[in-house]
C-alpha positions as CSV (number, residue, x, y, z in Angstrom):
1,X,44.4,27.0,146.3
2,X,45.3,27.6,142.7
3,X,48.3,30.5,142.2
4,X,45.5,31.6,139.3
5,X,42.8,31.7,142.0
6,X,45.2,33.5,144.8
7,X,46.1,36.2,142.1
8,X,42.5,36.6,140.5
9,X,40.9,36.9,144.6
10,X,43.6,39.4,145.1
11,X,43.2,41.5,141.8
12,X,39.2,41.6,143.1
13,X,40.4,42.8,146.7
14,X,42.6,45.7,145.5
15,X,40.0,46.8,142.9
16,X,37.3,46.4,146.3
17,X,39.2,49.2,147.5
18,X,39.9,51.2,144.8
19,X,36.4,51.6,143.5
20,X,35.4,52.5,147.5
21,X,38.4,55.1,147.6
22,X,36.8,56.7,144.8
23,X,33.0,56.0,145.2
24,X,31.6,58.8,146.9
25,X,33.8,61.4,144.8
26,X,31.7,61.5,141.8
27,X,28.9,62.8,144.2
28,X,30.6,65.4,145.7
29,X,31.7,66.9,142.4
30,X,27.8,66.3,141.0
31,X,26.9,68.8,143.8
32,X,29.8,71.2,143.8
33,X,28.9,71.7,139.8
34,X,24.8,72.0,140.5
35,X,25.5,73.8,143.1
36,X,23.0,71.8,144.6
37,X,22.7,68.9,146.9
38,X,18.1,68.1,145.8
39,X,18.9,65.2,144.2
40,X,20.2,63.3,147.3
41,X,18.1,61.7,149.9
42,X,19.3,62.8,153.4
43,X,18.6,59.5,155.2
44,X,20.7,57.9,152.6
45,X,23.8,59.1,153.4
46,X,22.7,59.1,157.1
47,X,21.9,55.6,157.3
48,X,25.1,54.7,155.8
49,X,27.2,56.9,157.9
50,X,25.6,54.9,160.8
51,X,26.2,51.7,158.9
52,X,29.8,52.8,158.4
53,X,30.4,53.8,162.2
54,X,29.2,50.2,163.1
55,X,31.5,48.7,160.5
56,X,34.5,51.1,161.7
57,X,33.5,49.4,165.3
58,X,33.6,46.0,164.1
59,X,36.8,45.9,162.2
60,X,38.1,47.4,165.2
61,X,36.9,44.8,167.5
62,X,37.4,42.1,165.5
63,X,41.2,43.3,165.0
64,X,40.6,43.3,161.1
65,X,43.4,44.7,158.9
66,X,45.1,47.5,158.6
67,X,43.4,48.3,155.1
68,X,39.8,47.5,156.4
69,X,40.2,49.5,159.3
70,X,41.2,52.3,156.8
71,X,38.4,51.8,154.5
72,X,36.1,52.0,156.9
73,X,37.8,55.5,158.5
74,X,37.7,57.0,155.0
75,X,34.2,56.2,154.4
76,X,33.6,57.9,157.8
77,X,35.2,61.0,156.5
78,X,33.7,61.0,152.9
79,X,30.1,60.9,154.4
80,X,30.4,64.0,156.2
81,X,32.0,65.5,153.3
82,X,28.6,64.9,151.7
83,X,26.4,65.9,154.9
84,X,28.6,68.6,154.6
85,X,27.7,69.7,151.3
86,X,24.2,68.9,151.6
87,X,23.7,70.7,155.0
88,X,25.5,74.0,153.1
89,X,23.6,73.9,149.9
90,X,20.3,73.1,151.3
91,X,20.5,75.9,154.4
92,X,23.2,78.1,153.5
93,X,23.5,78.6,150.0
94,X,21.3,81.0,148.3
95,X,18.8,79.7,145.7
96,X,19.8,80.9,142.3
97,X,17.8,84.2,141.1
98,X,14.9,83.6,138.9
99,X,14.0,84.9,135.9
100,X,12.5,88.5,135.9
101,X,10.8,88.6,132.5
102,X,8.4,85.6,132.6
103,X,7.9,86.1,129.0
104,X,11.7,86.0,128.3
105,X,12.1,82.0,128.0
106,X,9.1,82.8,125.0
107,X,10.8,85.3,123.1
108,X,14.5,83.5,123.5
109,X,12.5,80.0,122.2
110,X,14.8,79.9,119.0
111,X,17.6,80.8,121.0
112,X,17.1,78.2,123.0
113,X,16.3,75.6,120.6
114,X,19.9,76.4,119.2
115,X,21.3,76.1,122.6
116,X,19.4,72.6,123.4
117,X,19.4,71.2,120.1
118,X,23.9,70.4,120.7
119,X,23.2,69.0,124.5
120,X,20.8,66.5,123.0
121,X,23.2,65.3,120.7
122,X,25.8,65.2,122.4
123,X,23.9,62.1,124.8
124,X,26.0,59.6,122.4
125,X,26.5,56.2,123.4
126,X,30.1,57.3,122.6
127,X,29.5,59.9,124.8
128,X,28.5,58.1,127.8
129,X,31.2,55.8,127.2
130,X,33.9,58.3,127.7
131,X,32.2,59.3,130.7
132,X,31.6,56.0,132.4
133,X,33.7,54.0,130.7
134,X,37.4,55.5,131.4
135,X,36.8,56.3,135.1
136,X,35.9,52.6,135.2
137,X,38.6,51.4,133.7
138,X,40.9,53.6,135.3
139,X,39.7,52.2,138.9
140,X,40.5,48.6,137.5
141,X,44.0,49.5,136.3
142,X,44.6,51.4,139.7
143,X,43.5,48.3,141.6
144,X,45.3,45.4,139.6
145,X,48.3,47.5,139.4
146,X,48.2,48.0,143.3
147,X,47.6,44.5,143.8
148,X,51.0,43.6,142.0
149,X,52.7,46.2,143.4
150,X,52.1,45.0,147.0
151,X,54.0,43.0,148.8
152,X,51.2,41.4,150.4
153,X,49.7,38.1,148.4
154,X,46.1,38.9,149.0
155,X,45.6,35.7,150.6
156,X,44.6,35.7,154.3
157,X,45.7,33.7,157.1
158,X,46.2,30.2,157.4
159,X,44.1,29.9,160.6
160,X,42.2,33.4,161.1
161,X,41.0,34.0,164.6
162,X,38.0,33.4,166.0
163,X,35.4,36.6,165.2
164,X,34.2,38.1,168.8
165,X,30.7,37.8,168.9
166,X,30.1,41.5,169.6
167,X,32.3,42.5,166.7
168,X,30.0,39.8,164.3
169,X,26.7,41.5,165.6
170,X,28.1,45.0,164.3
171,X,28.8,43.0,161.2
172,X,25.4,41.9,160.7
173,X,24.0,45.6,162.0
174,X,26.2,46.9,159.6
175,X,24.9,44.8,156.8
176,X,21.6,45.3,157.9
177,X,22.3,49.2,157.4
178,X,24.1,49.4,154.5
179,X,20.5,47.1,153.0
180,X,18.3,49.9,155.0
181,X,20.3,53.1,153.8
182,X,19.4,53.0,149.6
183,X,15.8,52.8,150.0
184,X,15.0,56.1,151.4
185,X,16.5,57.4,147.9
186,X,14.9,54.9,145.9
187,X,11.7,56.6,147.2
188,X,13.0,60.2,146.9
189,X,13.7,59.5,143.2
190,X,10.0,57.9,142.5
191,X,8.4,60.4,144.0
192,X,10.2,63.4,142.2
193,X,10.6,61.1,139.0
194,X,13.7,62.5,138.3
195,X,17.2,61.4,138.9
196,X,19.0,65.3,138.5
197,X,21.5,65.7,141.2
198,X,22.5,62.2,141.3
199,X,26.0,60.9,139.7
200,X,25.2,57.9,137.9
201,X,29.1,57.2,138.4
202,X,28.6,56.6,142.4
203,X,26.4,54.0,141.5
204,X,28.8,52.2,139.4
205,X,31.6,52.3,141.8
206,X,29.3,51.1,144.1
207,X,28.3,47.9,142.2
208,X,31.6,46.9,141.1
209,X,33.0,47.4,144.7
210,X,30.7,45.3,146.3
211,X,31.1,42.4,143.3
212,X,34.6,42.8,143.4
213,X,34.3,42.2,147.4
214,X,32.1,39.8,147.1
215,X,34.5,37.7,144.7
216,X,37.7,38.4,146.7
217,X,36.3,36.7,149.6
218,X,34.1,33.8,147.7
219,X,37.2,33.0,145.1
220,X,39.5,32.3,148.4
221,X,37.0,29.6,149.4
222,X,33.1,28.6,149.6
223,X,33.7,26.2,152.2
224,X,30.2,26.5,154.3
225,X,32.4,27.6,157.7
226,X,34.1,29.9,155.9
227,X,31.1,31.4,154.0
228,X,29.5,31.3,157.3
229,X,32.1,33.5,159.1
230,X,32.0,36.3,156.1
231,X,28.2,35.9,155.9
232,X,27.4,40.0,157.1
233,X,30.2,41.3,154.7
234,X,28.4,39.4,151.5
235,X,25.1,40.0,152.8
236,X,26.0,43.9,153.1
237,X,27.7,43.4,149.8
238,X,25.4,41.6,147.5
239,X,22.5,42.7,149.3
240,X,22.6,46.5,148.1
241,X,23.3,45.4,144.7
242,X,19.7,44.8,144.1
243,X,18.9,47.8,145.1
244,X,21.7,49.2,142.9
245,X,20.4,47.5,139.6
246,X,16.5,49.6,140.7
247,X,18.6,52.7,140.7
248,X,20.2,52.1,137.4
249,X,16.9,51.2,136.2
250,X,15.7,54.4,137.5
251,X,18.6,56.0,136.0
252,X,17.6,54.6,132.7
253,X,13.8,55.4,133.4
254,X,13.4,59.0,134.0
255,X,16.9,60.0,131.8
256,X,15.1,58.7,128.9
257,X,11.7,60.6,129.4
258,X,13.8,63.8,130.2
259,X,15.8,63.7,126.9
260,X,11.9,62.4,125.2
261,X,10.8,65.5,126.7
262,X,13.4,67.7,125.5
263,X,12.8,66.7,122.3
264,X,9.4,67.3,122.2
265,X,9.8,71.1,122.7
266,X,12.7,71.4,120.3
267,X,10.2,69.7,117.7
């Protein structure tokens, strides 16, 4: 294989793991500044903690590396940092005090107006680049810079073991979950038809994670054994980008009728 190829397969593999260091982060901030954990859907993050257990199991049985074996034990971790914070905000911590004077958000209209008119504004594609854009980019730095700061090549084995067929079946369970676990949020977000609560940036790290995965192991070879034997990390990986891109499209969907609707009362 190509030195080009080697380097470009290992560049995707760092990134991999940068982007899923990072990737549940976003969320936790989103609901330590709402204060609020409504906008995700429960048996999303349990699904995947399950998914994540199974994959913890199989890299462990299979005697995967060192860095996949601690992927896997951080992702462990970050999910019930965000069970954690759901489970508090949702049973713990006090709903925020409504408004006494019903007719107060009437007589504070133009107030408002002047308070409202600024945030709509300020949703610049400029904006949203700085937003998305430099966390993004940072990630990518972070994992191209680690990749040429290690002393390992990227490239696997000449001869890999054989996989165990127990540890293969929690690959393909682990898929399987990882497929399962974004649809019970895809529903939560139809039915409220809102995205709030949500960070729009756990999404992205998500996507580019599992392409960046999903070309570290494909630019190393797509020899049909070799596909074969990787078959329930690409299926876990490109699988859930689908459902990804319906989220995004979500994202897009009920964003732009909130700020449409916003506009209407400022009008």
């Amino acid at each position: 294989m190509s030195t080009l190829r080697t380097q470009l397969a290992g560049i995707c593999g760092s990134t991999s793991l940068a982007c899923w260091i990072v990737v549940l982060l976003p969320q936790l901030i989103e609901q330590w500044r709402l204060q609020s954990a409504e906008g995700i859907a429960i048996g999303f993050i349990l699904v995947w903690l399950v998914g994540d257990i199974t994959n913890l199991a199989g890299a462990l049985w299979a005697g995967l590396r060192s860095n996949v074996v601690f992927l896997a034990v951080w992702f462990c971790f970050a999910d019930g940092l965000i069970i954690a914070s759901y489970v508090y905000y949702t049973y713990y911590k006090p709903p925020p005090e409504e408004t006494e004077n019903e007719t107060e958000p009437l007589l504070n209209r133009r107030g408002s107006d002047a308070v409202l008119q600024p945030i709509v504004e300020n949703t610049s594609t400029e904006s949203r680049w700085v937003r998305y854009g430099v966390p993004v980019v940072l990630v990518f730095a972070a994992g191209t810079m680690g990749y040429f700061l290690s002393s390992d090549s990227g490239e696997p084995p000449a001869e890999d073991p054989p996989m165990p067929l127990g540890a293969e079946i929690l690959g393909y369970l682990s898929a399987a979950l990882y497929l399962l676990a974004r649809i019970p949020q895809i529903i939560r977000n139809t039915r409220r038809k809102s995205v709030e609560g949500l960070s729009l940036l756990f999404f992205i790290f998500s996507l580019l994670g599992n392409l960046t995965y999903a070309g570290y192991i494909l630019l190393f070879s797509t020899e049909w054994d070799y596909v074969v034997k990787y078959m329930p990390w690409l299926i876990g990986s490109l699988g859930t980008i689908v459902e990804d891109l319906i989220i995004f499209a979500q994202f897009a969907a009920y964003n732009g009728s909130k700020q449409h609707h916003v506009s209407a009362i400022l009008d």
